[in-house]
C-alpha positions in Angstrom: -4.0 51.4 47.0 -6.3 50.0 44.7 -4.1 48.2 41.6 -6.3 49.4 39.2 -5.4 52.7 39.7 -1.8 51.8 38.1 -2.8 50.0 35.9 -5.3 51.4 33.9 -3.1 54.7 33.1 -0.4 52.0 32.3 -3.1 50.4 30.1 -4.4 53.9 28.7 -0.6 54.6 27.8 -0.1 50.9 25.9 -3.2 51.7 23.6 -1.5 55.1 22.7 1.7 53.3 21.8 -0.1 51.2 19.4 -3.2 53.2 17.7 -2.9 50.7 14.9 -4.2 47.9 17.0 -8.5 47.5 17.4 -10.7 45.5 19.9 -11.1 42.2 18.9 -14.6 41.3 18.4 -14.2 38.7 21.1 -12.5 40.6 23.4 -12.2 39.3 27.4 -12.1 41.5 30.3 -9.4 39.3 31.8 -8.7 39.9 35.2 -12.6 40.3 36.8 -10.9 43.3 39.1 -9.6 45.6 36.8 -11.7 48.3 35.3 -13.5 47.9 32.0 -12.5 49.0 28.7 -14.5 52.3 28.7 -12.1 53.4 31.4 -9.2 53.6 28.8 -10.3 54.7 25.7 -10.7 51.6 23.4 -14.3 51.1 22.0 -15.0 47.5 21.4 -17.8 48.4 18.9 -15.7 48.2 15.6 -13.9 44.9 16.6 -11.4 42.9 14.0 -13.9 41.1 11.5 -12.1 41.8 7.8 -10.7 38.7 6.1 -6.9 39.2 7.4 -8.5 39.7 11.2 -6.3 36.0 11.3 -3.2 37.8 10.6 -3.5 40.9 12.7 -3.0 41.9 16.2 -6.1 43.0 18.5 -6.9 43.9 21.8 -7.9 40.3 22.7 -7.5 41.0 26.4 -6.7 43.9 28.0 -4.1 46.3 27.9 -3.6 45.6 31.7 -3.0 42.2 31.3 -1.1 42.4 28.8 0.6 44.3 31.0 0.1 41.9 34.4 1.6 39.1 32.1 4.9 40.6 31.2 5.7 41.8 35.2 5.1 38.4 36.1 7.4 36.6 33.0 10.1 39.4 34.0 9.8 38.3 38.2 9.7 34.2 37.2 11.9 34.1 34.4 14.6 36.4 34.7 15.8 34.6 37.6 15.4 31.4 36.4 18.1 32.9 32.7 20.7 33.5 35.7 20.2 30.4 37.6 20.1 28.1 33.8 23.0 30.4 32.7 25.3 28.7 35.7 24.2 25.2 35.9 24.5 24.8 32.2 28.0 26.2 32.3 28.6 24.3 35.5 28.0 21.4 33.1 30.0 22.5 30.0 33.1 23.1 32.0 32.9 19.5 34.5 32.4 17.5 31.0 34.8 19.6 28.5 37.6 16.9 28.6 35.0 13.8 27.7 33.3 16.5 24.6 36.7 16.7 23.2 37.1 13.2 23.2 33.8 12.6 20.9 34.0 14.1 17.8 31.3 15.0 15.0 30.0 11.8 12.8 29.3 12.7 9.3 30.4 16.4 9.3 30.1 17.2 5.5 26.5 15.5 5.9 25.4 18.1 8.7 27.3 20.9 6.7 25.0 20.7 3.6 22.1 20.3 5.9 22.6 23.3 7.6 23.7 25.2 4.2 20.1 23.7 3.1 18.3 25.4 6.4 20.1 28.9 5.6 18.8 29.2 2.5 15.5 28.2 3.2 15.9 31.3 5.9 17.1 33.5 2.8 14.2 32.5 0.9 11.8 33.2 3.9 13.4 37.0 4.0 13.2 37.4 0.0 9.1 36.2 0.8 8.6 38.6 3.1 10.2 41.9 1.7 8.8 41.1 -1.4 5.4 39.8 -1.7 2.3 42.1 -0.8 0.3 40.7 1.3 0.0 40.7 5.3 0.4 36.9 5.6 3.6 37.3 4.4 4.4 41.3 6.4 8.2 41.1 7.5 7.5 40.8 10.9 7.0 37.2 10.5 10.5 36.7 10.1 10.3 36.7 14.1 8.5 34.0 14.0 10.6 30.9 16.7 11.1 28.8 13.2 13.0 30.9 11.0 15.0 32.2 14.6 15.5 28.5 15.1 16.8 27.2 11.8 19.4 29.7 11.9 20.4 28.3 15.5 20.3 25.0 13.9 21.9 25.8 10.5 25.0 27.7 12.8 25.5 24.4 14.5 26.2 22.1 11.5 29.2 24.5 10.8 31.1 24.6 14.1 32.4 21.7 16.8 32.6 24.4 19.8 30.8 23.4 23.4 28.6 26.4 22.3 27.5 24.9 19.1 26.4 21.6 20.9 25.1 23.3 23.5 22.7 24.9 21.0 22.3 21.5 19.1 20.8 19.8 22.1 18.8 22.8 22.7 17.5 22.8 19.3 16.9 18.9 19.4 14.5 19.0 22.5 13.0 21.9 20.7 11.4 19.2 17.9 8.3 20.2 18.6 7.8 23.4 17.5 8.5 22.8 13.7 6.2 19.5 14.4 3.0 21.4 15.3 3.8 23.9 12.3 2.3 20.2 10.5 0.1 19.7 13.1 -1.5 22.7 12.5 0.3 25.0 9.4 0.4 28.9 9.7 0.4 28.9 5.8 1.7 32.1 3.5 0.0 33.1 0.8 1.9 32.2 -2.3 2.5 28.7 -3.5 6.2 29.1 -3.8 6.0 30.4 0.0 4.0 27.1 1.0 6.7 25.0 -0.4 9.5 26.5 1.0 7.4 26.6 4.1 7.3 22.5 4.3 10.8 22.3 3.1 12.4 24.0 6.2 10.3 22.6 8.6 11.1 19.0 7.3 14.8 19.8 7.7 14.2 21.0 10.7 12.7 17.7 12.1 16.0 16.5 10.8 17.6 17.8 14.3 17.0 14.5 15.9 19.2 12.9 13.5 22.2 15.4 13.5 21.6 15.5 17.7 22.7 11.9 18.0 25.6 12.4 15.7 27.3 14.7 17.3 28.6 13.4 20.7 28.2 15.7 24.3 25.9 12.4 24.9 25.8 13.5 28.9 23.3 16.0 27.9 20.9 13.7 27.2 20.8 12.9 31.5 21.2 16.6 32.3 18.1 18.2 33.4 19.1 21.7 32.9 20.3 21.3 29.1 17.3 19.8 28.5 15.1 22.1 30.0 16.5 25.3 29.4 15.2 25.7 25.9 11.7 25.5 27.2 12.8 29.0 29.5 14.6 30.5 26.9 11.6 29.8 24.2 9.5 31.5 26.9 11.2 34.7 27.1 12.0 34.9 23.7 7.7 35.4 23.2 7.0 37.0 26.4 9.7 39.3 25.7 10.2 39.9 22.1 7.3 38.6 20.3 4.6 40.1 22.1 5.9 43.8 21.5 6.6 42.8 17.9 3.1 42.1 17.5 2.4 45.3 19.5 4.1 47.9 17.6 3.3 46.4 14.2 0.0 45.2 14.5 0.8 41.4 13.5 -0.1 38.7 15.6 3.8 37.0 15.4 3.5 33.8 16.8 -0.8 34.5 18.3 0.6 36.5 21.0 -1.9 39.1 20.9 -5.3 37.1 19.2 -5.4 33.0 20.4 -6.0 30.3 17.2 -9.5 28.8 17.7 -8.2 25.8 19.9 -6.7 28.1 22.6 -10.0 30.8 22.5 -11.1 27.7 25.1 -9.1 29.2 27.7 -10.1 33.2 27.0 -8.4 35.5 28.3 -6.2 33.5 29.9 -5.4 31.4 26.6 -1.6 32.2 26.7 -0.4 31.3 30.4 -2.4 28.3 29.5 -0.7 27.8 26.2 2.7 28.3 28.3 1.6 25.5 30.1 0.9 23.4 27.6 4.1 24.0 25.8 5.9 22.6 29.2 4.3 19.5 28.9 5.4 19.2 25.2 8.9 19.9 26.0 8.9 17.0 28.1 7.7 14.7 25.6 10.2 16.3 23.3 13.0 15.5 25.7 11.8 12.1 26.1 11.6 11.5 22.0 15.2 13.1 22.0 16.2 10.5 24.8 14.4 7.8 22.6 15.9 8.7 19.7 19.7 8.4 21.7 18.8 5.0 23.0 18.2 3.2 19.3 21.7 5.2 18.4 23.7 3.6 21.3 24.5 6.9 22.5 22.8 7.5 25.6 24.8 7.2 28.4 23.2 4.7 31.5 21.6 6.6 35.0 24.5 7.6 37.1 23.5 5.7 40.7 23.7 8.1 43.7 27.2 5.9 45.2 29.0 7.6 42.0 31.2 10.6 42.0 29.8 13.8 42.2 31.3 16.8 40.4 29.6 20.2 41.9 25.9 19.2 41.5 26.1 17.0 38.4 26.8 13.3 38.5 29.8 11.6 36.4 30.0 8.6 35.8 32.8 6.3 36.9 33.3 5.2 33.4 33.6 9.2 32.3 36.1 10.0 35.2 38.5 7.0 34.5 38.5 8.2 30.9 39.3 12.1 32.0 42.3 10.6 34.3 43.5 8.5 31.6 43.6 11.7 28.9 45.0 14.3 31.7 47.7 11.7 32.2 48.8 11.5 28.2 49.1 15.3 28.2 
């Protein structure tokens, strides 16, 4: 059976979800195999070309890839959520003795910072319900950053394995708010910009509140480190995308590519997920860095040292745990 035939009625049905959303002038047949777009009823003759064409979603590829791309992030990465899920709790539970042990530096410090993040969020929503214009369009409040500062902001107010958990997420999640100065997304209104550049310059501040705040075996443990990259993944594959489907905004260019990505056409956002791996390692590395000039991060466990389930403790760590389960 020829794929095609399943998935250009899928594709036929997508474009009559979202009427809203036109052919971009640049559109790319994707996937050389499928059938064209004549074949389900979107005419690429009246393509996005009107001044806010930056903000709004089009059919940059295909309705069938669109669709393709989703299948495959549901196959890849659900599993990968379950497996994470485990070893990440795996490593909560083998080090929950040592976390209690190491408590929050500077907790009133971290408090104000995060108070600071939430109201930058606040602002953001006031922004976006209240100014007229489609750089600013509500749906934007999807975007990973403001999502992100309110993981960061809830941290600074609670000493749970949870919270640090999500701080060390957060941390090796840097780079995001980095390329937002790299290469700005700005709003329209002035106030807007400057609210814009506050946030994201308290959100660079995670570094510092990360090495503050103890749980320093994450820094050696591959899953915590790499399990924001997965999450972030989903989170655009399978939120953002039909956000900027059924509301015709391109949240986060998951429907139209920013000129750097149009490089790699229709295949500009496996690419970009690709790309976004390799700047998670960095991150990771930076975050690692970071832990090093603090004195926090802990040395390489060595093969010879005791093993708990899959993650290595050190000897140090376990003499410590004896010595506290012995003054209970």
């Amino acid at each position: 059976m020829n794929l095609a035939h399943v998935l250009d009625p899928a594709g036929r049905a997508l474009v009559r979800l979202a009427p809203h959303v036109q052919c971009h002038t640049n559109t790319h047949d994707g996937v050389s195999w499928l059938n064209g777009w004549s074949d389900i009823g979107v005419s690429c003759r009246s393509g996005v070309n009107h001044p806010d064409s930056a903000y709004l979603s089009a059919w940059y590829i295909t309705p069938q890839q669109h669709i393709i791309e989703t299948i495959v992030s549901l196959v890849v990465l659900a599993p990968l959520v379950g497996f994470y899920y485990r070893k990440c709790s795996e490593g909560l539970r083998a080090h929950a003795v040592q976390d209690r042990t190491e408590k929050k530096r500077f907790p009133v410090l971290q408090k104000v910072w995060g108070g600071l993040l939430l109201l930058s969020v606040v602002l953001q929503v006031w922004f976006k319900w209240n100014y007229n214009h489609v750089s600013s369009h509500p749906a934007y409040l999807a975007q990973p950053c403001h999502v992100h500062s309110v993981a960061m902001a809830l941290t600074a107010f609670s000493d749970a394995s949870w919270s640090r958990g999500l701080l060390h997420v957060s941390a090796t999640l840097w780079w995001g708010p980095f390329l937002a100065f790299v290469a700005p997304d700005l709003p329209a209104s002035a106030l807007e910009v400057v609210v814009f550049w506050i946030q994201h310059t308290l959100m660079l501040c995670i570094i510092i509140a990360r090495v503050l705040t103890g749980s320093n075996w994450m820094y050696r443990d591959f899953w915590w480190n790499t399990v924001g990259y997965v999450l972030l993944t989903c989170y655009h594959f399978w939120f953002l995308a039909p956000v900027s489907l059924v509301t015709g905004i391109n949240v986060a260019t998951m429907m139209v590519p920013p000129d750097p990505l149009e490089t790699f056409g229709a295949w500009y956002r496996p690419a970009w997920t690709v790309c976004c791996g390799l700047l998670h390692l960095f991150a990771v590395s930076v975050v690692n860095g970071a832990a090093a000039m603090a004195g926090v991060l802990p040395a390489k466990p060595r093969r010879h040292e005791i093993t708990n389930g899959n993650i290595y403790v050190s000897t140090a760590e376990v003499k410590i745990q004896q010595s506290l389960h012995a003054n209970l």
